[in-house]
mmCIF file of the protein (N, C-alpha, C, O) and its ligand, coordinates in Angstrom:
data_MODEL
# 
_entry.id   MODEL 
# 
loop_
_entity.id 
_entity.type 
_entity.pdbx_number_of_molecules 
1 polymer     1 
2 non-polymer 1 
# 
_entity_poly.entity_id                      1 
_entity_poly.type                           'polypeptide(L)' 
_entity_poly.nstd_linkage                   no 
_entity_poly.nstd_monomer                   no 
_entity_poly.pdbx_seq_one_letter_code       
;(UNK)(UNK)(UNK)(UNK)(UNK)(UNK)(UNK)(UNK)(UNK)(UNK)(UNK)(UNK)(UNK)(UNK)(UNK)(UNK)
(UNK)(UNK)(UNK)(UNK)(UNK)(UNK)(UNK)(UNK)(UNK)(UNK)(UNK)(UNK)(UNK)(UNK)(UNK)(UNK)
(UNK)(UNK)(UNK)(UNK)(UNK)(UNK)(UNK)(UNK)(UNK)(UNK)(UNK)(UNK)(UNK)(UNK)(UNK)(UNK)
(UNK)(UNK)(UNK)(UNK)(UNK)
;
_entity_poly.pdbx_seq_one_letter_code_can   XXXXXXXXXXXXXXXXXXXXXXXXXXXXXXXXXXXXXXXXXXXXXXXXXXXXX 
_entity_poly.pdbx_strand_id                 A 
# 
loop_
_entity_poly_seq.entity_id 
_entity_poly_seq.num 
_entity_poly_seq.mon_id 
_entity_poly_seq.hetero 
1 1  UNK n 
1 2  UNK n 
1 3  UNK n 
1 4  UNK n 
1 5  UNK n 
1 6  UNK n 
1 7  UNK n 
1 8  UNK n 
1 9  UNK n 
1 10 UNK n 
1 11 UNK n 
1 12 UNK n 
1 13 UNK n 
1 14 UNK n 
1 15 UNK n 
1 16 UNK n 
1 17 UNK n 
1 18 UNK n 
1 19 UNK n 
1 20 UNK n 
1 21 UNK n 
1 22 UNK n 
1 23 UNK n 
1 24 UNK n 
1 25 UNK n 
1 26 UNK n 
1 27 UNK n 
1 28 UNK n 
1 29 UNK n 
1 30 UNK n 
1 31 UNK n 
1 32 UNK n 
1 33 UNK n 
1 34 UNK n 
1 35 UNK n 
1 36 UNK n 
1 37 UNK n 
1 38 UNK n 
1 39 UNK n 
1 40 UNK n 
1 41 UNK n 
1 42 UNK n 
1 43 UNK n 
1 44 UNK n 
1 45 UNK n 
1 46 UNK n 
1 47 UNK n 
1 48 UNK n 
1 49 UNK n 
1 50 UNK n 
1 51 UNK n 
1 52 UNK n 
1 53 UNK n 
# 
loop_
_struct_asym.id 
_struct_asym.entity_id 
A 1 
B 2 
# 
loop_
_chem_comp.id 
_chem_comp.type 
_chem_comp.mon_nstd_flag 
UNK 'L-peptide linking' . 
ZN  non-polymer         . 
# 
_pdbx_entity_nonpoly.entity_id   2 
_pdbx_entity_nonpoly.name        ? 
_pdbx_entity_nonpoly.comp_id     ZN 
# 
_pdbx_nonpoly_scheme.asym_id         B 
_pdbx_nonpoly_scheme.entity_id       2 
_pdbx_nonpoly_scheme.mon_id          ZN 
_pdbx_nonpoly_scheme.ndb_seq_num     1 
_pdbx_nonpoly_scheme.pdb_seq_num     101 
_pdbx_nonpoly_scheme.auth_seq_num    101 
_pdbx_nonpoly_scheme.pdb_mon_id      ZN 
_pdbx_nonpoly_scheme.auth_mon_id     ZN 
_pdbx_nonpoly_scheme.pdb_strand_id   A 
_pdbx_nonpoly_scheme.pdb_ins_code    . 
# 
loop_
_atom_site.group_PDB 
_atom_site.id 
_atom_site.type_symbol 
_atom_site.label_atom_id 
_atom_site.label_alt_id 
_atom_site.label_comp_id 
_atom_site.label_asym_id 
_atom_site.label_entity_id 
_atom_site.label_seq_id 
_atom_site.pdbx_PDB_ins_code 
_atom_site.Cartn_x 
_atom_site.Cartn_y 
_atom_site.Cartn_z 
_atom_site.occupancy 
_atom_site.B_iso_or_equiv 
_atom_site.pdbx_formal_charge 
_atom_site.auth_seq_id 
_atom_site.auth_comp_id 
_atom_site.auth_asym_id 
_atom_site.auth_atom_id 
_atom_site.pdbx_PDB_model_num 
ATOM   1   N  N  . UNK A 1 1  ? -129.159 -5.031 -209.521 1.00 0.00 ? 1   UNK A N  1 
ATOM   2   C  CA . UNK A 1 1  ? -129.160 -4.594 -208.127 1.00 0.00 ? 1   UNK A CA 1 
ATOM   3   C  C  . UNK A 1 1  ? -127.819 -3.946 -207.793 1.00 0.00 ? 1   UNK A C  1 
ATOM   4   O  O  . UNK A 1 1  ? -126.741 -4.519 -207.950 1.00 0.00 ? 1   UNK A O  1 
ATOM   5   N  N  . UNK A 1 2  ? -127.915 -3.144 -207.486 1.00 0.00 ? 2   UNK A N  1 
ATOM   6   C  CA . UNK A 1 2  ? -126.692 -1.976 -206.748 1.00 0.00 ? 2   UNK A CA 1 
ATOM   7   C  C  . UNK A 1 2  ? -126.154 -2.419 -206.133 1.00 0.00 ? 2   UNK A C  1 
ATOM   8   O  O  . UNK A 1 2  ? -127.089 -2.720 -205.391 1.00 0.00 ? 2   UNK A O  1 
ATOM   9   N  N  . UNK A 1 3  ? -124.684 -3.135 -205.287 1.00 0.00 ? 3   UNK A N  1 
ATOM   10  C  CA . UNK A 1 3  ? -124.101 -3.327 -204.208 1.00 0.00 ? 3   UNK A CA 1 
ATOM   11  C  C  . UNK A 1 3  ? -123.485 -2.674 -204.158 1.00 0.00 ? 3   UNK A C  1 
ATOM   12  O  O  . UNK A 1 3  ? -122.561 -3.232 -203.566 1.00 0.00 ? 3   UNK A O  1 
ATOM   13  N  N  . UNK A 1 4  ? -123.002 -1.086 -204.482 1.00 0.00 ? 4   UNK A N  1 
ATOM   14  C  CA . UNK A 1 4  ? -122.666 -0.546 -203.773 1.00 0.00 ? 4   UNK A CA 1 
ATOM   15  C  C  . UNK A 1 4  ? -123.019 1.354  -203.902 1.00 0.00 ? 4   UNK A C  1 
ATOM   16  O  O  . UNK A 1 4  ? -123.347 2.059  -204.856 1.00 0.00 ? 4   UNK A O  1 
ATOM   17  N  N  . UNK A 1 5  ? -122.832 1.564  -202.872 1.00 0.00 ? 5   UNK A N  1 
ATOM   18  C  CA . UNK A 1 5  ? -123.432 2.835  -202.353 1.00 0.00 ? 5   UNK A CA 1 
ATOM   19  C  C  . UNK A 1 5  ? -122.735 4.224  -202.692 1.00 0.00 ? 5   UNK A C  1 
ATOM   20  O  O  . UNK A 1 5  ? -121.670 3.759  -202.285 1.00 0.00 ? 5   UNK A O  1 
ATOM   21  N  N  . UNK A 1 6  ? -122.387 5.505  -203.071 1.00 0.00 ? 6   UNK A N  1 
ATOM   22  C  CA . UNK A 1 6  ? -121.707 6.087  -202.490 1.00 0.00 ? 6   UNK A CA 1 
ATOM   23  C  C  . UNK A 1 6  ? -122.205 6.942  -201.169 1.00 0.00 ? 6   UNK A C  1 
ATOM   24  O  O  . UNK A 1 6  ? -123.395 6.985  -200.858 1.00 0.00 ? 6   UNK A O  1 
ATOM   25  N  N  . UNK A 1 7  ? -121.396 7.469  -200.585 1.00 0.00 ? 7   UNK A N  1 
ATOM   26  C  CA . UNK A 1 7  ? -121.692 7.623  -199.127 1.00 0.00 ? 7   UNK A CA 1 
ATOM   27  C  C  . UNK A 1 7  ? -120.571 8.528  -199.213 1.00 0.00 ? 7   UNK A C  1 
ATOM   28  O  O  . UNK A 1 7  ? -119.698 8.483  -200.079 1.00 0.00 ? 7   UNK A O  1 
ATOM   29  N  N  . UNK A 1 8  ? -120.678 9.679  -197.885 1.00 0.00 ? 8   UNK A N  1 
ATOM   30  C  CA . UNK A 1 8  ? -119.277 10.477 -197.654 1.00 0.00 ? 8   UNK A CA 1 
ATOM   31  C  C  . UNK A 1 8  ? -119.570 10.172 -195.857 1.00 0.00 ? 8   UNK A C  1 
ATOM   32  O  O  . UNK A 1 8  ? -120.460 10.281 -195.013 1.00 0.00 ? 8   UNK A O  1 
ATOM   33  N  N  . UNK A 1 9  ? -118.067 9.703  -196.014 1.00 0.00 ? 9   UNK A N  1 
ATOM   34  C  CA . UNK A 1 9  ? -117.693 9.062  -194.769 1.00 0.00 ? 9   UNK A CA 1 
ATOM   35  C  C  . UNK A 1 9  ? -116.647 10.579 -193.754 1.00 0.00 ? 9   UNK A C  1 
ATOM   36  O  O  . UNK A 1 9  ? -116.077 11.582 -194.184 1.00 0.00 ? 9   UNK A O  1 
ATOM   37  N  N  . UNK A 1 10 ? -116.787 10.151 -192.655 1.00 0.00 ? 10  UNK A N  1 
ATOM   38  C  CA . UNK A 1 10 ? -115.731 10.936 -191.658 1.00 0.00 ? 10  UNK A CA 1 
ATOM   39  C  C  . UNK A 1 10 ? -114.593 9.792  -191.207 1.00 0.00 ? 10  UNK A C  1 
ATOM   40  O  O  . UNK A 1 10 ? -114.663 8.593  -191.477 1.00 0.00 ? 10  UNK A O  1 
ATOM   41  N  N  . UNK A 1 11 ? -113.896 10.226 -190.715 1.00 0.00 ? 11  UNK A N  1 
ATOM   42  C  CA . UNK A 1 11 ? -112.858 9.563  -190.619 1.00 0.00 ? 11  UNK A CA 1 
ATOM   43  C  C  . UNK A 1 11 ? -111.944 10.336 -189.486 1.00 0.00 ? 11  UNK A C  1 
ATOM   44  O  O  . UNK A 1 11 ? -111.302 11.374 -189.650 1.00 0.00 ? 11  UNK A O  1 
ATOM   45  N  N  . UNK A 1 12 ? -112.112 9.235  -187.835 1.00 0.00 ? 12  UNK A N  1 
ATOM   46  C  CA . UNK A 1 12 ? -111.134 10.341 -187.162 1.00 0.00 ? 12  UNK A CA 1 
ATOM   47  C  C  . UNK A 1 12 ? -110.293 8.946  -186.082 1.00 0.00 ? 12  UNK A C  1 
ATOM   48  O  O  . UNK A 1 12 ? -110.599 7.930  -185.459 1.00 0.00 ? 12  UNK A O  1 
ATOM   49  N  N  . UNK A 1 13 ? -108.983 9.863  -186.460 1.00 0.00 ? 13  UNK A N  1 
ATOM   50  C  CA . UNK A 1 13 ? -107.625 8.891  -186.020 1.00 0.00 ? 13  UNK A CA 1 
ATOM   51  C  C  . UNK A 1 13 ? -107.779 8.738  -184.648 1.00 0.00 ? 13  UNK A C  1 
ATOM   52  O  O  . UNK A 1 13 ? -107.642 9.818  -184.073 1.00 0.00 ? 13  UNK A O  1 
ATOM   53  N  N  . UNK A 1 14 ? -108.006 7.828  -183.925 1.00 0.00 ? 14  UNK A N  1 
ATOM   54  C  CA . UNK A 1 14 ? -108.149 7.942  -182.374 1.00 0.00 ? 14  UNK A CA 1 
ATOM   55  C  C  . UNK A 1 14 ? -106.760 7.530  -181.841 1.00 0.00 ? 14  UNK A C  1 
ATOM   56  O  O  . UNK A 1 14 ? -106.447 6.810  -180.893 1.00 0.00 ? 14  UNK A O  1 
ATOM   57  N  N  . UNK A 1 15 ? -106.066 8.172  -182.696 1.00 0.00 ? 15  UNK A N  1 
ATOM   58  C  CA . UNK A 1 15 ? -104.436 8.264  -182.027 1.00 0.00 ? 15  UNK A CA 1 
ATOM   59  C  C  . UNK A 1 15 ? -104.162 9.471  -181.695 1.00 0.00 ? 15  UNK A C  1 
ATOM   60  O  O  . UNK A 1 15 ? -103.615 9.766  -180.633 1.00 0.00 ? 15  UNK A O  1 
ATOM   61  N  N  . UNK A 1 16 ? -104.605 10.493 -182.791 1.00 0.00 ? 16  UNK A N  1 
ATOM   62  C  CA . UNK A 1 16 ? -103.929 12.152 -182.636 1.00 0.00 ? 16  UNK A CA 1 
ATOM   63  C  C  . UNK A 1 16 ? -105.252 12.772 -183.432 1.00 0.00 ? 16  UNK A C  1 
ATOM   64  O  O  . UNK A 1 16 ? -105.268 13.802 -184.106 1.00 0.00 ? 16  UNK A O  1 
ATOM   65  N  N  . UNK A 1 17 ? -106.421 11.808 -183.156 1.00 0.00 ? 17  UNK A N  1 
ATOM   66  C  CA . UNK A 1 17 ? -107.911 12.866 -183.424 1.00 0.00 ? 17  UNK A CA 1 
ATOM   67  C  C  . UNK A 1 17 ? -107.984 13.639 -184.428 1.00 0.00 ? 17  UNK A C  1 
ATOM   68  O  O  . UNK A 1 17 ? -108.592 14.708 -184.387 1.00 0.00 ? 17  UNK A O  1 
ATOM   69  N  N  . UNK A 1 18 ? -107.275 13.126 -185.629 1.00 0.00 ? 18  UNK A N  1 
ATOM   70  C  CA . UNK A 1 18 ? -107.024 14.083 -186.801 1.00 0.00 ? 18  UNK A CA 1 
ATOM   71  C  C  . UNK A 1 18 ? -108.418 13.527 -187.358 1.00 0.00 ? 18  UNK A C  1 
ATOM   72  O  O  . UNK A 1 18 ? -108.787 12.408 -187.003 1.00 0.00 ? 18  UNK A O  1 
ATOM   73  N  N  . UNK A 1 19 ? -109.199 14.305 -188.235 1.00 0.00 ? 19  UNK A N  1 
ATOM   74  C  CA . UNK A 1 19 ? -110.130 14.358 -189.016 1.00 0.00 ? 19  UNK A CA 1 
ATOM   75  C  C  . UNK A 1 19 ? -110.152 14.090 -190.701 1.00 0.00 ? 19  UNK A C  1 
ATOM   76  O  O  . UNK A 1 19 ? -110.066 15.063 -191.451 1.00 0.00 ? 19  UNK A O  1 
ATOM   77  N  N  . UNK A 1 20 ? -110.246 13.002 -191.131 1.00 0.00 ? 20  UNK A N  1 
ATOM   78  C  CA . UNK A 1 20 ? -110.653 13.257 -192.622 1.00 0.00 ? 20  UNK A CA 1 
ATOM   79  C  C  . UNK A 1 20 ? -112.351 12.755 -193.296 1.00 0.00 ? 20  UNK A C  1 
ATOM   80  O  O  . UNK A 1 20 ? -112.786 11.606 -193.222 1.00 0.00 ? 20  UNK A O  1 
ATOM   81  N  N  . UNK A 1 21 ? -113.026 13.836 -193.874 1.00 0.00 ? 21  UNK A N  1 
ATOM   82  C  CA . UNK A 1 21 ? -113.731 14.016 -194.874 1.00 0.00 ? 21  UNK A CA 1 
ATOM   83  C  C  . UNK A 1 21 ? -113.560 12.907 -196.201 1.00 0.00 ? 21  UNK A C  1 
ATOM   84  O  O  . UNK A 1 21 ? -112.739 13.460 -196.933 1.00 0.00 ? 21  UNK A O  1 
ATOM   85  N  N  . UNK A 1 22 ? -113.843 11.990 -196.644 1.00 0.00 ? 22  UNK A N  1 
ATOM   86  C  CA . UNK A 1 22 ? -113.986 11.356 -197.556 1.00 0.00 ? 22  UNK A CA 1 
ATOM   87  C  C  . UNK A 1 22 ? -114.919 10.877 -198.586 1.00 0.00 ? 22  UNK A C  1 
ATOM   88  O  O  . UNK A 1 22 ? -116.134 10.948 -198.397 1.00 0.00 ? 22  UNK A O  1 
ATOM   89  N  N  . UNK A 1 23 ? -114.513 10.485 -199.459 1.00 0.00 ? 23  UNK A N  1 
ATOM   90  C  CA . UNK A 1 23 ? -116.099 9.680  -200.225 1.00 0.00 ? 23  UNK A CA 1 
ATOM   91  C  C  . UNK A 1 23 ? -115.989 8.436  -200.250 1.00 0.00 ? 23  UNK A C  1 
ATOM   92  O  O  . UNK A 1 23 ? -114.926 8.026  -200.717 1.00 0.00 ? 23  UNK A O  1 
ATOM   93  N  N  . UNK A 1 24 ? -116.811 7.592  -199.867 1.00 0.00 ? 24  UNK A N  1 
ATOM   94  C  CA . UNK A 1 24 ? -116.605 6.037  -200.223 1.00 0.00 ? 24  UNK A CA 1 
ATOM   95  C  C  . UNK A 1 24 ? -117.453 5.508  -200.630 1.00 0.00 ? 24  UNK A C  1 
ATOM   96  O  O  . UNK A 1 24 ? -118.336 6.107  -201.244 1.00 0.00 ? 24  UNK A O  1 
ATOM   97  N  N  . UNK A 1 25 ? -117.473 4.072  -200.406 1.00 0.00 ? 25  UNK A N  1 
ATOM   98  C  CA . UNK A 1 25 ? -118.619 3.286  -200.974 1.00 0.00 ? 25  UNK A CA 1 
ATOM   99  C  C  . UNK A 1 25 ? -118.719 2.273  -199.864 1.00 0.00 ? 25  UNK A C  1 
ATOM   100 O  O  . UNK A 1 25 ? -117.828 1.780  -199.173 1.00 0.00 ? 25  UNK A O  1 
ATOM   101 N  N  . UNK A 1 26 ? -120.170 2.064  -199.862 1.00 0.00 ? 26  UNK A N  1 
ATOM   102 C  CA . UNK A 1 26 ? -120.568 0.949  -199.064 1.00 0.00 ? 26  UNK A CA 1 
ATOM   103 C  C  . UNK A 1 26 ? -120.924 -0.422 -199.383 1.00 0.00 ? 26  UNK A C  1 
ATOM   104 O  O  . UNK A 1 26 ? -122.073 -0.648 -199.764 1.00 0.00 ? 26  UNK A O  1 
ATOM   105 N  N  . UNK A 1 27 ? -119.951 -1.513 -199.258 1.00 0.00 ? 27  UNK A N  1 
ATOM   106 C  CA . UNK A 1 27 ? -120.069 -2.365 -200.098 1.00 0.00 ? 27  UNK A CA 1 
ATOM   107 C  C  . UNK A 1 27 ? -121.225 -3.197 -199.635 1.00 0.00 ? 27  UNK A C  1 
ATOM   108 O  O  . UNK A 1 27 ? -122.252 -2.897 -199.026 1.00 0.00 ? 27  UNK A O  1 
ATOM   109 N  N  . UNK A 1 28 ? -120.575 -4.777 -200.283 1.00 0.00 ? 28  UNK A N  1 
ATOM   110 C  CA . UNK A 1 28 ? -121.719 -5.813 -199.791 1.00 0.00 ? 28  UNK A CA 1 
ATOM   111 C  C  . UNK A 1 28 ? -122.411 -6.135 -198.436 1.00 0.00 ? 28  UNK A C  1 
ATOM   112 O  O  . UNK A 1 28 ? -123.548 -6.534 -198.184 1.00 0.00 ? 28  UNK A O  1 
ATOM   113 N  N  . UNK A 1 29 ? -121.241 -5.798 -197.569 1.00 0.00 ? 29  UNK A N  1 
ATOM   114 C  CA . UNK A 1 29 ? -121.531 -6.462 -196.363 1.00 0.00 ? 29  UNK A CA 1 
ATOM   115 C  C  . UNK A 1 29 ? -121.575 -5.031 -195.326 1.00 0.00 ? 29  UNK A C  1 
ATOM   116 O  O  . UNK A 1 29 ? -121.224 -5.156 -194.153 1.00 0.00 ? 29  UNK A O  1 
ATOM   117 N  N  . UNK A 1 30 ? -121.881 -4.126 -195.683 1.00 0.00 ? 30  UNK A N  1 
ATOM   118 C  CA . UNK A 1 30 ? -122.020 -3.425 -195.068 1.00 0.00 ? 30  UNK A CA 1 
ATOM   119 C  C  . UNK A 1 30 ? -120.626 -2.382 -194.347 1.00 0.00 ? 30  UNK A C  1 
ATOM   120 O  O  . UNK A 1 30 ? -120.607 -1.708 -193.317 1.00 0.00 ? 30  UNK A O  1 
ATOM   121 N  N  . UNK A 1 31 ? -119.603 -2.613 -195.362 1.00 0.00 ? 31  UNK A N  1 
ATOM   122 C  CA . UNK A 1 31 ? -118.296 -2.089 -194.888 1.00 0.00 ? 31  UNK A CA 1 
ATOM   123 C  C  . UNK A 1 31 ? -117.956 -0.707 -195.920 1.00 0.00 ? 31  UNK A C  1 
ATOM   124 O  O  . UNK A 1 31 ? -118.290 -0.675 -197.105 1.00 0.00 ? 31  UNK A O  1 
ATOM   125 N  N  . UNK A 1 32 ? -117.529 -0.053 -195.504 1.00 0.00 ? 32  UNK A N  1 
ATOM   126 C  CA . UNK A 1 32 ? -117.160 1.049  -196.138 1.00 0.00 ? 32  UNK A CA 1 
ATOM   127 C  C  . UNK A 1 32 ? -115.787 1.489  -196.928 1.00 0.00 ? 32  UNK A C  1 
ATOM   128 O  O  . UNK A 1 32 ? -114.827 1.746  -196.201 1.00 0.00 ? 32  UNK A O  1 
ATOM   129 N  N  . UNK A 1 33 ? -115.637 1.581  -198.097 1.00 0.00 ? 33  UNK A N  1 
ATOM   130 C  CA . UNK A 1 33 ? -114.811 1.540  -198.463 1.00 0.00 ? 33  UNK A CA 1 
ATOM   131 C  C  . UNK A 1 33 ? -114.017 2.464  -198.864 1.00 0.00 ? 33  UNK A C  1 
ATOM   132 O  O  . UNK A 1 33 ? -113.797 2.325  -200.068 1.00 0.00 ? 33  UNK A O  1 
ATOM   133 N  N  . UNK A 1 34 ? -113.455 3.393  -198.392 1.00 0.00 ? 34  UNK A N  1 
ATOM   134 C  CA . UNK A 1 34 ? -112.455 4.743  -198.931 1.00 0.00 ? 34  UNK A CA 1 
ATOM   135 C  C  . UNK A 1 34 ? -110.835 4.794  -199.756 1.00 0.00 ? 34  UNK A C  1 
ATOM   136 O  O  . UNK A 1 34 ? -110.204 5.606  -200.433 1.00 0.00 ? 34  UNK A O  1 
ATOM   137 N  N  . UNK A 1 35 ? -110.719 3.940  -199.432 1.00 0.00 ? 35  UNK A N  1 
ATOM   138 C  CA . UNK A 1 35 ? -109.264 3.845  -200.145 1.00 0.00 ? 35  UNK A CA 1 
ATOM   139 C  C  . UNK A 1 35 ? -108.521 4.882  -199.305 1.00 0.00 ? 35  UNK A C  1 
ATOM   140 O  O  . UNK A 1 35 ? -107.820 5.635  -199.981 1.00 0.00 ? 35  UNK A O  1 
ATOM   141 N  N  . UNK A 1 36 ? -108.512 5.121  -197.825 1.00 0.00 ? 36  UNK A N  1 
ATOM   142 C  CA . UNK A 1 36 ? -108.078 5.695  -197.254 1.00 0.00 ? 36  UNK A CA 1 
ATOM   143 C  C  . UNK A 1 36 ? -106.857 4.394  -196.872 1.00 0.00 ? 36  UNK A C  1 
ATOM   144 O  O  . UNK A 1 36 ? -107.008 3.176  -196.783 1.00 0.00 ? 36  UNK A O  1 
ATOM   145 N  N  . UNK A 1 37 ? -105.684 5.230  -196.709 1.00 0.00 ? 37  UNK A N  1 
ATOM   146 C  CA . UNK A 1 37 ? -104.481 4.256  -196.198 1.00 0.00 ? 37  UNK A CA 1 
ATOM   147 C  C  . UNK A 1 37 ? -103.739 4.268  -194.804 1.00 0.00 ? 37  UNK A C  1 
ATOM   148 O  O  . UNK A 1 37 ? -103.138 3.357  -194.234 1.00 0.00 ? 37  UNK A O  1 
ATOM   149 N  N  . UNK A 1 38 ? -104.028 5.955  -194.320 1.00 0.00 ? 38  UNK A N  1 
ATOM   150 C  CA . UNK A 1 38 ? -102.950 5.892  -193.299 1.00 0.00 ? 38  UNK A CA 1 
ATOM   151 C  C  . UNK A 1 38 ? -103.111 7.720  -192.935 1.00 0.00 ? 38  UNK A C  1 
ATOM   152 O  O  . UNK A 1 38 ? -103.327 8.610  -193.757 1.00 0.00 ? 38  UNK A O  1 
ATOM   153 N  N  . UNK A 1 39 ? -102.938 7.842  -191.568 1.00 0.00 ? 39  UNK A N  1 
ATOM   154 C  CA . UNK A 1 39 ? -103.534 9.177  -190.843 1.00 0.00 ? 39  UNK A CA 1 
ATOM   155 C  C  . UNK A 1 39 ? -101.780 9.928  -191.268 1.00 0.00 ? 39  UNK A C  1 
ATOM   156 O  O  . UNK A 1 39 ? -100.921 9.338  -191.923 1.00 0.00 ? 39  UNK A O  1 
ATOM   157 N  N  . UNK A 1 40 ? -101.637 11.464 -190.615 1.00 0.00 ? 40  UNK A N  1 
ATOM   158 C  CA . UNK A 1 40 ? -100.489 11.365 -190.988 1.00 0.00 ? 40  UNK A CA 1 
ATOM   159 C  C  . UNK A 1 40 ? -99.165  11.050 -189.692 1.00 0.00 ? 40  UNK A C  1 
ATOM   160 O  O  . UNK A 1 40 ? -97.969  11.188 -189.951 1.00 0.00 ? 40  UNK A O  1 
ATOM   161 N  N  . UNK A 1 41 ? -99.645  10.658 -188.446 1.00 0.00 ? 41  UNK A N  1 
ATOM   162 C  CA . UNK A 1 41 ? -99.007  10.199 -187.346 1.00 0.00 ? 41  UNK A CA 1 
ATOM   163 C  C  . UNK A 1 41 ? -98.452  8.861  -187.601 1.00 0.00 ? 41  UNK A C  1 
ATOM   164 O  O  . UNK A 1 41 ? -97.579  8.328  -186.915 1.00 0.00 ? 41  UNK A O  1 
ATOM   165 N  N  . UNK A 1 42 ? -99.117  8.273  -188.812 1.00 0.00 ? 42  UNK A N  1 
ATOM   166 C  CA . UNK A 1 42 ? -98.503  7.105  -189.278 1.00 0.00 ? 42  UNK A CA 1 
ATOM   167 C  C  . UNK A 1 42 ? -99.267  6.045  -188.723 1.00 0.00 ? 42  UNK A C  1 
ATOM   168 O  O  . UNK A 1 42 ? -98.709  4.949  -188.757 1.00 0.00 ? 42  UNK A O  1 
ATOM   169 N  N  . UNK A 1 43 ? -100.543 6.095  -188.156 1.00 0.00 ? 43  UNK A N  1 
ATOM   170 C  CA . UNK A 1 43 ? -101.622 5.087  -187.516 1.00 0.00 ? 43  UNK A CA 1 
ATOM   171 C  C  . UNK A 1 43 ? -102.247 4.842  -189.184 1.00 0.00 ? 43  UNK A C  1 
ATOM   172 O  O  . UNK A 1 43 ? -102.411 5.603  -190.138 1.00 0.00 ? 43  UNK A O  1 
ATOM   173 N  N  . UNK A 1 44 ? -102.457 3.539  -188.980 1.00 0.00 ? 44  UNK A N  1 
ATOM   174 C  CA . UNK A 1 44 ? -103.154 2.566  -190.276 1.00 0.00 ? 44  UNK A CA 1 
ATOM   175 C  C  . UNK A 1 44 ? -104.104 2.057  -190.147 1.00 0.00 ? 44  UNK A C  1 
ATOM   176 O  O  . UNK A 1 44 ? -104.688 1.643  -191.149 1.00 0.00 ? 44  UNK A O  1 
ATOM   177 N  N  . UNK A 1 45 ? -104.676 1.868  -188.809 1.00 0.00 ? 45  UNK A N  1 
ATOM   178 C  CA . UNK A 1 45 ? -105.737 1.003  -188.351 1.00 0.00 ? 45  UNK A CA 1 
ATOM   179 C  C  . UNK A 1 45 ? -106.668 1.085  -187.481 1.00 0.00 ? 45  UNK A C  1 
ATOM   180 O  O  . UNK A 1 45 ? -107.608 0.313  -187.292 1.00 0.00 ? 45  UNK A O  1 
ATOM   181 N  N  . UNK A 1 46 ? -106.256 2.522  -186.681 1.00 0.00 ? 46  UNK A N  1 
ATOM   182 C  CA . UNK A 1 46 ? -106.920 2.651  -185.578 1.00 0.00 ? 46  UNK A CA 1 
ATOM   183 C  C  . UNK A 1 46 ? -107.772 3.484  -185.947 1.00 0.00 ? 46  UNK A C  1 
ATOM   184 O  O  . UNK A 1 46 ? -107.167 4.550  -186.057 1.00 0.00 ? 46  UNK A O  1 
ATOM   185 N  N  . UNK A 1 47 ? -109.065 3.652  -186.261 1.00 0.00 ? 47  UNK A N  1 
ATOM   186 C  CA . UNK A 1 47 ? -109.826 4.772  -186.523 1.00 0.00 ? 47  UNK A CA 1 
ATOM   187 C  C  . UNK A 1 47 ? -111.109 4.638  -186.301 1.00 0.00 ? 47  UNK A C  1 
ATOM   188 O  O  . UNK A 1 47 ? -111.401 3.459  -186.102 1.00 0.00 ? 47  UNK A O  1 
ATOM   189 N  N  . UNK A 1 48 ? -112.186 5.515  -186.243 1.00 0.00 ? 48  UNK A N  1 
ATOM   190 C  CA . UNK A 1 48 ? -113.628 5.586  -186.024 1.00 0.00 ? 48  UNK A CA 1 
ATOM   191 C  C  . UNK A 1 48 ? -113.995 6.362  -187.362 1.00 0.00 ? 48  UNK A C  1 
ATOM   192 O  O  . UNK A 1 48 ? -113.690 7.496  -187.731 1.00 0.00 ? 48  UNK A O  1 
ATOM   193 N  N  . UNK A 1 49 ? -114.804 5.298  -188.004 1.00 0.00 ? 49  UNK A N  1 
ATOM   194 C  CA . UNK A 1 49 ? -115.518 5.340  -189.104 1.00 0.00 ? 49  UNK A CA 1 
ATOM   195 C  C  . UNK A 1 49 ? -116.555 5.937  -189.200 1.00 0.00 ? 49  UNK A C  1 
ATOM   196 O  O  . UNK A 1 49 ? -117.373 5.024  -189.094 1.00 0.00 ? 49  UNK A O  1 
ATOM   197 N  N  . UNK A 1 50 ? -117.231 7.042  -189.355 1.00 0.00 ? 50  UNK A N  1 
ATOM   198 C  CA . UNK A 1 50 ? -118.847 7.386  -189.382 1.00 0.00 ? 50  UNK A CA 1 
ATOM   199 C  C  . UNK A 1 50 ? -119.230 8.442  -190.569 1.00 0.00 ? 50  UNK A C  1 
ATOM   200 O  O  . UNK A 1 50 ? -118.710 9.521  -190.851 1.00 0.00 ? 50  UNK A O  1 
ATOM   201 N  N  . UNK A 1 51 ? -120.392 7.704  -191.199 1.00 0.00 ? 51  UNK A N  1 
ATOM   202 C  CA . UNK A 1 51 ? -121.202 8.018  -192.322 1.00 0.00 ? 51  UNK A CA 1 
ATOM   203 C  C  . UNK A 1 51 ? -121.614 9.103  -191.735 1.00 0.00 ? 51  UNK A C  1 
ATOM   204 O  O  . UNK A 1 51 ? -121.988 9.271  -190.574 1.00 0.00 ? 51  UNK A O  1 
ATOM   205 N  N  . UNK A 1 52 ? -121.506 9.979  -192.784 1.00 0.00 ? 52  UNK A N  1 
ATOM   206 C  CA . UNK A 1 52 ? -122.527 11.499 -192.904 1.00 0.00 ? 52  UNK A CA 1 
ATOM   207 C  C  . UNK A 1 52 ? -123.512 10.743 -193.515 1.00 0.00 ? 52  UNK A C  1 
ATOM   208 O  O  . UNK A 1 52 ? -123.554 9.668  -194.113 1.00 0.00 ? 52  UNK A O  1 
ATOM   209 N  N  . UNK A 1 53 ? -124.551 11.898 -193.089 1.00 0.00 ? 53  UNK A N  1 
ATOM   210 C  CA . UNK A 1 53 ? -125.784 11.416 -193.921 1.00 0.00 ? 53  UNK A CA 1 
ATOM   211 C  C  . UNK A 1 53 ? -125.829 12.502 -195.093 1.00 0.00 ? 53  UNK A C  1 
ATOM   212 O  O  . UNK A 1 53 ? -126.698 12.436 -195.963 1.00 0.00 ? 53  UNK A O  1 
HETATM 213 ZN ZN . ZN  B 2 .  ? -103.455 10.191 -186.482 1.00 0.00 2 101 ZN  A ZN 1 
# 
């Protein structure tokens, strides 16, 4: 059984609305995983996550 997905995720900083395009994976629990680290305003945490289909 597969647990995990790939998926291409969006990714936008709701500090300075910057945009990134990614690929990730969707793990067990339903979380997405990019190995994304950090916007370049230097925000780490604040972001809106949404799957392309
Ligand atoms: Zn930012």
């Amino acid at each position: 059984m597969a647990v995990q997905e790939r998926t291409k995720v969006l990714i936008r900083c709701r500090k300075c609305g910057e945009r990134y395009t990614l690929r990730g994976r969707r793990g067990a629990h339903g979380k997405i995983e990019t190995g994304f680290k950090q916007c370049l305003c230097n925000n780490d945490d604040d972001f809106e996550v949404m799957e392309q289909p």
